[in-house]
C-alpha positions in Angstrom: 16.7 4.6 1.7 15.9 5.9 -2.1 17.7 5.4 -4.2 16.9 7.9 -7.1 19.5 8.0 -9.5 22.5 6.2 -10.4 24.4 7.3 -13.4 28.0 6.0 -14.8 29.8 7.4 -18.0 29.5 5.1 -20.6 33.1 4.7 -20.6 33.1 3.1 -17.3 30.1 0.8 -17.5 30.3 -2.9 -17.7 32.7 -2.6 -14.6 30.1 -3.4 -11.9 30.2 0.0 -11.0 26.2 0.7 -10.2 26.3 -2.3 -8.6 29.0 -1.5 -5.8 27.1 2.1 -5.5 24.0 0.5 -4.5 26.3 -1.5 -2.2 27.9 0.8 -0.5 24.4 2.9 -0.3 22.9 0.3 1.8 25.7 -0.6 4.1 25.5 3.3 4.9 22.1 3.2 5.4 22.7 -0.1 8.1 25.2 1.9 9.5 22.4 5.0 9.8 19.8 1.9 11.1 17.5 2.7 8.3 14.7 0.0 7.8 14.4 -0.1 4.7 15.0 0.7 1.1 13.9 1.6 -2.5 14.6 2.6 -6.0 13.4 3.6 -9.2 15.0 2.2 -12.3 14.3 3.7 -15.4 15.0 0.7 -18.0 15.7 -2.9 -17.9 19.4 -2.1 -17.4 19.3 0.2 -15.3 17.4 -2.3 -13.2 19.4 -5.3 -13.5 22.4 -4.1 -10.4 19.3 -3.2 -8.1 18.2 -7.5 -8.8 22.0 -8.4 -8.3 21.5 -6.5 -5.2 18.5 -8.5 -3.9 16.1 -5.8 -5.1 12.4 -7.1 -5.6 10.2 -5.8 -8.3 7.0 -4.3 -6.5 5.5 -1.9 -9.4 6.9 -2.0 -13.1 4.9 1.4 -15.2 6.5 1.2 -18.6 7.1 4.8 -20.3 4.9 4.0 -23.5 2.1 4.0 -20.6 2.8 7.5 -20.0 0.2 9.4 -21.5 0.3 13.6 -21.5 -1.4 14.0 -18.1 1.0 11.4 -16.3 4.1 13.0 -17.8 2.8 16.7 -16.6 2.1 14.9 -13.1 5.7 13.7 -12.6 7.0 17.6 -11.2 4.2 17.3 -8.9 6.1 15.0 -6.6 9.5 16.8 -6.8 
């Protein structure tokens, strides 16, 4: 399982709502016996439902990293 992106209106945030999207996401995966799963997170909020969720941190690239190449690299794997 990916997990790619998870968006909520700012209106709506606060309410756990990423967290029971990456909930039901895995228990549909179980149900699909996928082995395994992963996400991206784009910002320390954005990764804090994936930890709630038993997520571990394997890889952490922070944007200011990014140099011009990088960034021109990203459509490459899209």
């Amino acid at each position: 399982l990916h997990i790619f992106i998870i968006n909520v209106h700012p209106k709506y945030r606060g309410q756990g709502i990423s967290s029971r999207l990456i909930l039901a996401s895995i228990e549909h995966a179980k149900q699909l016996n996928v082995g395994g799963a992963y996400a991206e997170a784009t910002n320390f909020f954005s990764l804090v439902p994936f930890q709630q969720q038993d997520f571990q941190v394997y890889h952490r690239l922070n944007y200011r990293d990014y140099d011009r190449v990088r960034l021109a690299q990203l459509n490459d794997h899209y």
